[in-house]
C-alpha positions in Angstrom: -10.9 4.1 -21.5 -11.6 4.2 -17.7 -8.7 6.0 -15.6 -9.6 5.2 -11.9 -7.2 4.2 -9.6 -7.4 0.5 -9.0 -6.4 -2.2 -6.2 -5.7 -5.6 -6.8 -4.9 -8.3 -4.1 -4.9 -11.9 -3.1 -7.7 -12.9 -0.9 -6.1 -16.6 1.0 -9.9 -16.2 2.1 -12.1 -16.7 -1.0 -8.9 -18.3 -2.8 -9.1 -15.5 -5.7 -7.7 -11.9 -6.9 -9.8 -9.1 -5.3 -9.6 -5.8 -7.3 -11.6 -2.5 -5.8 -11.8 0.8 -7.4 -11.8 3.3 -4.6 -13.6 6.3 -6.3 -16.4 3.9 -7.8 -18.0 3.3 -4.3 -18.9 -0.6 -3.6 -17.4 -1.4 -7.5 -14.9 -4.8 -6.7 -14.7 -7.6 -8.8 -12.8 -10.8 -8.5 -11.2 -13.8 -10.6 -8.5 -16.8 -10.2 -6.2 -14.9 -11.7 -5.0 -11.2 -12.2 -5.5 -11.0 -15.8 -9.3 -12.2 -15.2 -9.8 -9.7 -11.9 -8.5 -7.1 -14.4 -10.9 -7.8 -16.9 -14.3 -8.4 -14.6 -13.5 -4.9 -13.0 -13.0 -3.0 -16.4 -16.8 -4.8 -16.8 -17.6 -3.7 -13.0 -16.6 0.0 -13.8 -18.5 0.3 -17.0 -21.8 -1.5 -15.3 -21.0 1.1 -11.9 -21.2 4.4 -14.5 -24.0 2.9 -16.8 -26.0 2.8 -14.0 -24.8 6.3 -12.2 -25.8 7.5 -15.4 -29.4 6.2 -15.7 -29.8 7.0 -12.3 -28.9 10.2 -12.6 -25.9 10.3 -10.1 -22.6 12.1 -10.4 -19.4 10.4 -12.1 -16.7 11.0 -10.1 -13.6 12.4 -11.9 -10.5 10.1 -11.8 -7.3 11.1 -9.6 -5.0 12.5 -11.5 -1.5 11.1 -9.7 2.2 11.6 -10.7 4.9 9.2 -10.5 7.2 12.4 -11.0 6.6 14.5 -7.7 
């Protein structure tokens, strides 16, 4: 299960959902709706660590953040 900190927005632009993953550097993904830009940036996230990992390149560890403080 990936546990990075996501954000997901309209783009009136490109007429579709826009989701980026801030810690994953350049990992974004799209789709018409929000259930699809979920789903094509879970696939974005695995593809972005795949290849840190065959290239050798550090992970970064999710944020932890608290709703509680």
């Amino acid at each position: 299960m990936l546990h990075y900190e996501i954000i997901l927005y309209w783009s009136q632009e490109t007429r579709a959902f826009i989701v980026e993953v801030p810690e994953l550097p350049g990992c974004i993904a799209d789709g018409e709706t929000y259930q699809q830009a979920l789903e094509n940036v879970e696939i974005m996230m695995q593809e972005w660590i795949e290849t840190a990992q065959e290239l050798g390149r550090e992970i970064p560890t999710p944020k932890i953040r608290s709703i509680l403080t």
